[in-house]
N, C-alpha and C positions, 0 to 999 in steps of 0.2 A: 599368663605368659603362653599358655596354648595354642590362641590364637595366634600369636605374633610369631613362636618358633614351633611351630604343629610337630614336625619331625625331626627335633632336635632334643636329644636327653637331657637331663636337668645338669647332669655334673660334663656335657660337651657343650652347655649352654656358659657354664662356669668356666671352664676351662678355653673357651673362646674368648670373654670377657677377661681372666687373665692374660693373655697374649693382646687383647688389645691395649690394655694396662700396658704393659710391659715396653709396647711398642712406642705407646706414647710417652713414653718414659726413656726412649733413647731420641727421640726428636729434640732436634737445638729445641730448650725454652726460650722465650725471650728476655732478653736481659733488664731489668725490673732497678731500681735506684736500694733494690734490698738482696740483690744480688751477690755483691762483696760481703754484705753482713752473715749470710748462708753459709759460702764458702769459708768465712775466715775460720770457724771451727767442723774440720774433718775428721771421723776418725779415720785412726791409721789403717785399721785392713775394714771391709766389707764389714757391716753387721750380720748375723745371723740371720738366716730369712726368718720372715713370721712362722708361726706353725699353720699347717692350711685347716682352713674350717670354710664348712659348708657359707655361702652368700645368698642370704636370706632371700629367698622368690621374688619379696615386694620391694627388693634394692636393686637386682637386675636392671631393670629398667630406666630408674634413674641414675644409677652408674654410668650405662649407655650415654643416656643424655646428656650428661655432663662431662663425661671425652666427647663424647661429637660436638659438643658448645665450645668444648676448647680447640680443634681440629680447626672450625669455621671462624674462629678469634670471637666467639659471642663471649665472652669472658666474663661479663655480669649472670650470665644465666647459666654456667660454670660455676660460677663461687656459691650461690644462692642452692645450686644442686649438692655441692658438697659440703654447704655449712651442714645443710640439714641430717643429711648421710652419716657426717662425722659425729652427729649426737646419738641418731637412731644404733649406727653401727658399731660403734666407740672402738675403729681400728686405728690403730696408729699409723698406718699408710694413708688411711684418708685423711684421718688430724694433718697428716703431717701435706700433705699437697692442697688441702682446703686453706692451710697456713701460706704456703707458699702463693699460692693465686691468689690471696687478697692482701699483701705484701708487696707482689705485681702492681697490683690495681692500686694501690696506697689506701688501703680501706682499713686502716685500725685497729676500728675497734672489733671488725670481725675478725684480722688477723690475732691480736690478744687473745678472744675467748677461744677461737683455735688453736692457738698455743697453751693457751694452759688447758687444753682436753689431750693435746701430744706429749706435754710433760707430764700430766695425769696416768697418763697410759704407759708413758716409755721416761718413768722420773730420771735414769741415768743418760740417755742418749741427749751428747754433749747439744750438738746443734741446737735442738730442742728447748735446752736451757740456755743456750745465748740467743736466741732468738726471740724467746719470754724477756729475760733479762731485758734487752735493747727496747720491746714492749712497754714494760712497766716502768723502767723510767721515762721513755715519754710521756708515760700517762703521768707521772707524778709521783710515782707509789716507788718509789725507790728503796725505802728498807724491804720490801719484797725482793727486787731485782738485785739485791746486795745477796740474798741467799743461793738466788741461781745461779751467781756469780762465783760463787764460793764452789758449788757444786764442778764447775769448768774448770776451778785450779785445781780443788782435788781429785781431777779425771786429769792431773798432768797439761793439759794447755793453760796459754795464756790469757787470761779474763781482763775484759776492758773496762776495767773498774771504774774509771772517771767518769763512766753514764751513769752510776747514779748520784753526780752532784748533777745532774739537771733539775732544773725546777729547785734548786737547794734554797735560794733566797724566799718559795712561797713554802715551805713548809713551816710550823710555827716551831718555836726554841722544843720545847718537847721534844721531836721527831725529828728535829736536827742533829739532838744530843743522842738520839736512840741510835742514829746513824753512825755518829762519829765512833759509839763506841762499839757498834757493831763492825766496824774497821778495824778499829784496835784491838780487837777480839782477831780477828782474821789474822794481821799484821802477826800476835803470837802462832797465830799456827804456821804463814807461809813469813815466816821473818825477811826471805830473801826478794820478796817481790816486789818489784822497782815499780810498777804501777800502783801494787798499794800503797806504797809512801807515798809516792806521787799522788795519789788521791787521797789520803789524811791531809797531807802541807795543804792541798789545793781547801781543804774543806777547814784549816785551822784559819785559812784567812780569809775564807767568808766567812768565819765566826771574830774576826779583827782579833787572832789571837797570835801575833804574829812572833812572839818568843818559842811556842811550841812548834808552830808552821816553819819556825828557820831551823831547831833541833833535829826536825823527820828531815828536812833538807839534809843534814848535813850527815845523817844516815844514810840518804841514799847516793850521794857521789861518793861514799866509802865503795859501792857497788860501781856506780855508774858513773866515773866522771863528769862526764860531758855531753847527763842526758839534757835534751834541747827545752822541753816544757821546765825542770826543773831549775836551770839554768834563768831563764828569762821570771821565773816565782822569787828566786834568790833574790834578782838584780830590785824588780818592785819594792820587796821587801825593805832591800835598805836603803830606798829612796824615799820610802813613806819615814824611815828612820833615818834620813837625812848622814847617813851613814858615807863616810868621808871617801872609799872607794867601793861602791854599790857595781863596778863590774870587775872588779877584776877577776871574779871566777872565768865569764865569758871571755874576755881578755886573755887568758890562759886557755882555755879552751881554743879562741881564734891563733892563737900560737901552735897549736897542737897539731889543728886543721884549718889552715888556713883558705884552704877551698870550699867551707863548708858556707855558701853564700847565703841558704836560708837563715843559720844563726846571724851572720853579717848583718843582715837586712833588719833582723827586727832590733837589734843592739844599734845600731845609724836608727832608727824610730827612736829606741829611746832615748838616745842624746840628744834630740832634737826639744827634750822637754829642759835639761840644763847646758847642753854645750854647743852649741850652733856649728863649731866652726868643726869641731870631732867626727859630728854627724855626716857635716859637710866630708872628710876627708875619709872615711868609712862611702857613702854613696856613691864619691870618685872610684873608689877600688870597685866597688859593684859593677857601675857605669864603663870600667875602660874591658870590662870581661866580656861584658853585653850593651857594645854601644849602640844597638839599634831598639834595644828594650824603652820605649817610650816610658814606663811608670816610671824607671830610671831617673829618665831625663827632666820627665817633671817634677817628681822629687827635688832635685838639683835644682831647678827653677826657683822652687818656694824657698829653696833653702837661702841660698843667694840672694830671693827679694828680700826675706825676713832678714840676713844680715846685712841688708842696705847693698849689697852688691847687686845692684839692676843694670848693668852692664855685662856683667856676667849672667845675669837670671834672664836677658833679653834672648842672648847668646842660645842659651839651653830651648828657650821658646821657640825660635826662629828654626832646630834644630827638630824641634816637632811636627813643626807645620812644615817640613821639606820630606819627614818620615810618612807625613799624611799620617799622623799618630796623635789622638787628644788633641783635637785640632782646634776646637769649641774651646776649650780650658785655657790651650796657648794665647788665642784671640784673644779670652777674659782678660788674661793676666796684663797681656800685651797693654790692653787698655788700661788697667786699673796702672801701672808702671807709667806711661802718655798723660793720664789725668793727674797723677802724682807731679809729675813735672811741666804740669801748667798747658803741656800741650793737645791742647781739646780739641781738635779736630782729627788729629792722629786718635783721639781716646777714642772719636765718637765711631769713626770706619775701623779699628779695630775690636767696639762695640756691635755694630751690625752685621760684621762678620761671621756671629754665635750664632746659629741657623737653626739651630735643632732643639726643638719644644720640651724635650726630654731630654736636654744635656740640665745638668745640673747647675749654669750659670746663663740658663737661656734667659730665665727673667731679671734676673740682678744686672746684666749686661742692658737690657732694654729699657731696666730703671735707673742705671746709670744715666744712659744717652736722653732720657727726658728730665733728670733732674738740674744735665749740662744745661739743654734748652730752656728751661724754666728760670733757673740762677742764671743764665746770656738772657733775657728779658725775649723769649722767642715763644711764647707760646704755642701759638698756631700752626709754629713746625711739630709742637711736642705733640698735638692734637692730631695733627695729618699722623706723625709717625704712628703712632697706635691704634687709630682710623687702619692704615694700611695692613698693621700686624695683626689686628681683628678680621680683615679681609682675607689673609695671608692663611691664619691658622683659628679658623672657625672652633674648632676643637677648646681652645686656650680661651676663648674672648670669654668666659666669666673669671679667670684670673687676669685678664690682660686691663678691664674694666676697673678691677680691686686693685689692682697696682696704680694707673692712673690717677684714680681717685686719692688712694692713700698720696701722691707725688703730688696733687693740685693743692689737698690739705696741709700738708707740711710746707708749701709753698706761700703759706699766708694766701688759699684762693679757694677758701670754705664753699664760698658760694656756689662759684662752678663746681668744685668736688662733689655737693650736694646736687647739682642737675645733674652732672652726670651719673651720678647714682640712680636718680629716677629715671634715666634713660635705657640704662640696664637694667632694672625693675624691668622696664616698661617690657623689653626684649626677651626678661628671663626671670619672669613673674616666681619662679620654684627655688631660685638661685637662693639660699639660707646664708650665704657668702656674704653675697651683696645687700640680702636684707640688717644682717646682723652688723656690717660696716655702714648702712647708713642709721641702723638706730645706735651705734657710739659718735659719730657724727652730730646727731638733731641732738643728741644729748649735750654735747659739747655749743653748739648752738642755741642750747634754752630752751630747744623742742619737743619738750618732755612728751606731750602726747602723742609727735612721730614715732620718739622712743619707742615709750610702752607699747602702740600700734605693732610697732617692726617685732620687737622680742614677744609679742602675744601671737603673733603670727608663727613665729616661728615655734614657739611650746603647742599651738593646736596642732602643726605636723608630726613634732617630735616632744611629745611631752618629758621627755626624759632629756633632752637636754641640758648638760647641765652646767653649760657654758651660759646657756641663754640665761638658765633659771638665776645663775648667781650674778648676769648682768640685772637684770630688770631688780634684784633685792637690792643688791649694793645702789643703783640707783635709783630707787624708794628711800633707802636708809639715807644716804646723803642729800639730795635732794628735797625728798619732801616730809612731812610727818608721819607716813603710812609706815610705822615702824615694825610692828604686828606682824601685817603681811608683806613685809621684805624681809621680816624672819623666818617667818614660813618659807616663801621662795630661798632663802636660803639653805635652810633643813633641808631640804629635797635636795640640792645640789649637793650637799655635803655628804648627805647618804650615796650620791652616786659615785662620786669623788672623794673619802674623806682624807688623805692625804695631799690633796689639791692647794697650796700655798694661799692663793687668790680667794679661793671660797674663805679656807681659814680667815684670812684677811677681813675678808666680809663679814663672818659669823662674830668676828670680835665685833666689828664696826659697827655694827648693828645691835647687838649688846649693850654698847656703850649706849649707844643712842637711848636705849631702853632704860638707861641709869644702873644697870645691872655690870656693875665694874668689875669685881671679885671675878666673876665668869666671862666677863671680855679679858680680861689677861694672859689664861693660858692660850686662848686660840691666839690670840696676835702674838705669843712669844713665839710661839710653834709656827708661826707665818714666817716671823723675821728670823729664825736660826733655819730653814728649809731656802729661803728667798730674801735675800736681803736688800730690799726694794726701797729707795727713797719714799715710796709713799707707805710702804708699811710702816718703815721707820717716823714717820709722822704720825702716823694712828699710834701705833705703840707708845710713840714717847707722850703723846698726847692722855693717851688714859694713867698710865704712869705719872703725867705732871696732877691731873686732878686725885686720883688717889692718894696722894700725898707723898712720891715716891719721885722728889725731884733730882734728887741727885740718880738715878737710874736714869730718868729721863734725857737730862744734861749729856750725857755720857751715850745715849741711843741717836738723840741728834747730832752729838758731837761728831762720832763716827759716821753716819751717812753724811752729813756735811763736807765730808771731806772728802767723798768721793760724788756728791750729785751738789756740789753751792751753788748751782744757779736751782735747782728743780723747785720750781714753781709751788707744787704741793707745799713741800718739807718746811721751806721758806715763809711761805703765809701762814704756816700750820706755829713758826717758830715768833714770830711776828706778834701773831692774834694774842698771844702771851704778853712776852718779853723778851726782846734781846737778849738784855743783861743775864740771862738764866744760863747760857752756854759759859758763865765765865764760873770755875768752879768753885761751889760750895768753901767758907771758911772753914 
């Protein structure tokens, strides 16, 4: 340091470096997406300053440089100077601003470990501990963050308890219950805290305990009326219990406060799952307060198509597109209401209307308008159109390519589907889209060795695939006799996947094939109660009829029959037997 400050004393060398601390410390920071989180817990007057102690010779220097890296917005070489500071020095002002500047920067996991060197150092300073807290349950570790939380209520503020059901569903039953009852433990200490009920009820029903989750409910509107999250917990509750008036708390509450349009808004959502017409008259009161609010309006739109009123859901439409509001959406609909009513040429211009690659009905709109052409016997227009939309939005032409194709094959026009597929090959040799669509295609076709080609291509890019893995097994296993090794490719998939319905599906199928029954049955039950898929239900009923378990059987086709009697699978699956087996057992 000699050389750098020749005729500067050690402690006016210090005490310069404090002032420029200090200074930088009254400079606007810039406001950071963890900025609200900082501020929500203050204490009431100033902390105590630290006590002064000498700053170590060899810290000097990179103190400097890490204010002057913040001064110049170098902000990375900032944080990387004060992670290391904050270990070497273990001051709680450096913890605490090395915390800050990678919070800024949204850096994690070095915000965490400097958090827990500022809660280490300074265990009572509140911030500190909601800061950590907010931390550790995004990382997962939530019965940690329940303790810092605890520390914030018993400093007198309010703790936001509900961050640690994040990540509640990947914890395993264990750590759940450790959880729950590390609540219920708090709950005795802070009995009056309308968060922590709120977060027991919330966490009783992710545990589908919903007798205990409506009790803590009805603890806390003894406190809170008419609080909003609690309120909207109630209503689910007794709709999953079919419970004969599942709002009338909200209903009462909307009587209370009748201007309270956020409760309105999500109470109109949920009648929309049993009462159409409720909903409907809830969105009107929304809509006459803020009639130029477009979600409003398209709200009102769907609601009126869904209850057959398309004269009124035109109305709302027409009322968007004058707002210049959702104006892609309006078009959609416009059309989808035009093609309902026979009137295809109105469908098709209020189809090509959808302009925008990233509206969410740009492509359904564009597969509309070619599946009109294709059922009007117009091909060649449906070709130009997609021709022109490939020219239009280079960006899109390997989904524009997948939809044509997929529209040629559904149209009874295999052939072309399949040239087109090698044409885009041909154009986008990497596309895994288009590869993987044209090996379910040649499969469909007979062209088993396009197949295996296409899906072997795509496992040497991506061995881990495990879409592909479990196409090329399941079509080994049904297909051919390589039973062995469509087991294998399945195993791999399954490991990648193992909740994945379709592998399931497979892993049974393939089983069977093996003559190994007893062990194809749980996988295919566990298919059909996840997905209950006309063609699972023909494998399932299928290994059920040969193991001798026909009346299960009976009863597995019966049921998909009644919702897929034409599907092809279930039907030849039902066939290859006997009819007569669906009529039930003496």
């Amino acid at each position: 340091m000699s050389g750098l400050f020749p005729a500067m004393p050690r402690l006016l060398i210090a005490a310069s470096l404090l002032a420029l601390l200090g200074a930088c410390a009254t400079t606007p920071e810039p406001r950071g997406p963890d900025t609200a989180e900082r501020q929500a817990i203050k204490p009431e007057a100033e902390p105590p300053a630290p006590p002064e102690r000498a700053i170590p010779e060899d810290a000097l220097y990179p103190l400097l440089v890490a204010e002057f890296a913040l001064r110049r917005q170098a902000y990375d070489v900032a944080l990387e100077q004060y992670m290391t500071l904050a270990e070497t020095l273990r001051d709680r002002g450096v913890s605490a601003h090395a915390t800050h500047i990678a919070q800024y920067l949204q850096r994690e996991p070095e915000a965490l470990a400097a958090a827990l060197l500022w809660v280490e150092l300074e265990p009572g300073n509140l911030e500190a501990n909601n800061t950590l807290a907010t931390l550790l349950a995004r990382d997962g570790r939530t019965p940690e963050a329940l303790d810092h939380l605890a520390v914030i209520a018993r400093g007198g503020k309010k703790a936001n308890f509900p961050i640690v059901l994040n990540r509640f569903r990947q914890l395993d039953r264990a750590e759940q219950q450790q959880l729950v009852a590390g609540l219920e433990s708090l709950s005795d200490e802070f009995p009056g805290s309308a968060s922590l009920l709120l977060t027991r009820a919330l966490a009783y029903d992710e545990l589908e305990d919903n007798a205990r989750a409506l009790d803590t409910l009805a603890i806390l509107f003894e406190q809170s009326p008419y609080q909003y999250q609690a309120l909207l917990l109630e209503a689910k509750l007794l709709l999953e219990q079919e419970d004969e008036a599942p709002f009338a708390r909200i209903e009462s509450a909307l009587e209370a406060e009748p201007d309270n349009n956020k409760l309105r808004l999500q109470y109109a959502r949920l009648l929309t799952r049993s009462d159409i017409a409720a909903a409907r008259g809830q969105f009107e009161i929304l809509s006459a307060r803020a009639p130029r609010d477009g979600d409003l309006l398209f709200s009102l739109a769907l609601i009126n198509h869904e209850a057959g009123d398309d004269l009124t859901a035109k109305a709302y439409l027409r009322q968007l597109l004058d707002l210049g509001q959702r104006t892609d959406e309006a078009h959609y609909y416009l059309g989808r209401i035009a093609e309902k009513d026979g009137q295809l040429q109105e469908a098709v211009e209020s189809y090509m209307a959808v302009t925008e690659p990233d509206s969410p009905d740009f492509f359904s709109a564009k597969g509309r308008i070619g599946r009109i052409l294709l059922d009007g016997g117009q091909p060649e227009r449906a070709r130009a159109l997609f021709n022109d939309l490939r020219r239009d939005h280079p960006d899109a032409d390997e989904r524009l390519y997948a939809l044509e194709a997929e529209l040629l094959m559904s149209a009874g026009r295999a052939s072309e589907s399949m040239a087109l597929l090698n044409r885009a090959l041909s154009e986008l040799p990497e596309s895994t889209a288009l590869r993987y669509s044209r090996s379910i295609l040649g499969e469909k076709q007979g062209n088993l060795a396009l197949m295996e080609s296409d899906l072997r291509t795509i496992l040497e890019n991506d061995p881990n695939n495990a879409t592909a893995l479990n196409a090329l097994g399941y079509s080994l296993a049904n297909r051919t006799q390589r039973y062995q090794e469509a087991h294998d490719l399945i195993a791999r998939a399954l490991e990648l996947e193992p909740e994945e319905p379709a592998i399931l599906d497979s892993m049974g199928w393939v089983l069977y094939r093996l003559g190994r029954y007893d062990e194809a049955l749980p996988y295919l039950e566990r298919a059909y109660r996840a997905f209950p898929d006309p063609e699972v239900a023909a494998h399932l009923g299928e290994v059920l009829w040969v193991s001798g378990n026909a009346e299960r059987a009976r009863e597995v086709w019966r049921d998909a029959l009644e919702k897929a009697p034409s599907h092809e699978i279930l039907v030849s699956t039902i066939q290859r037997y006997d009819v007569s087996m669906l009529q039930s057992a003496p």
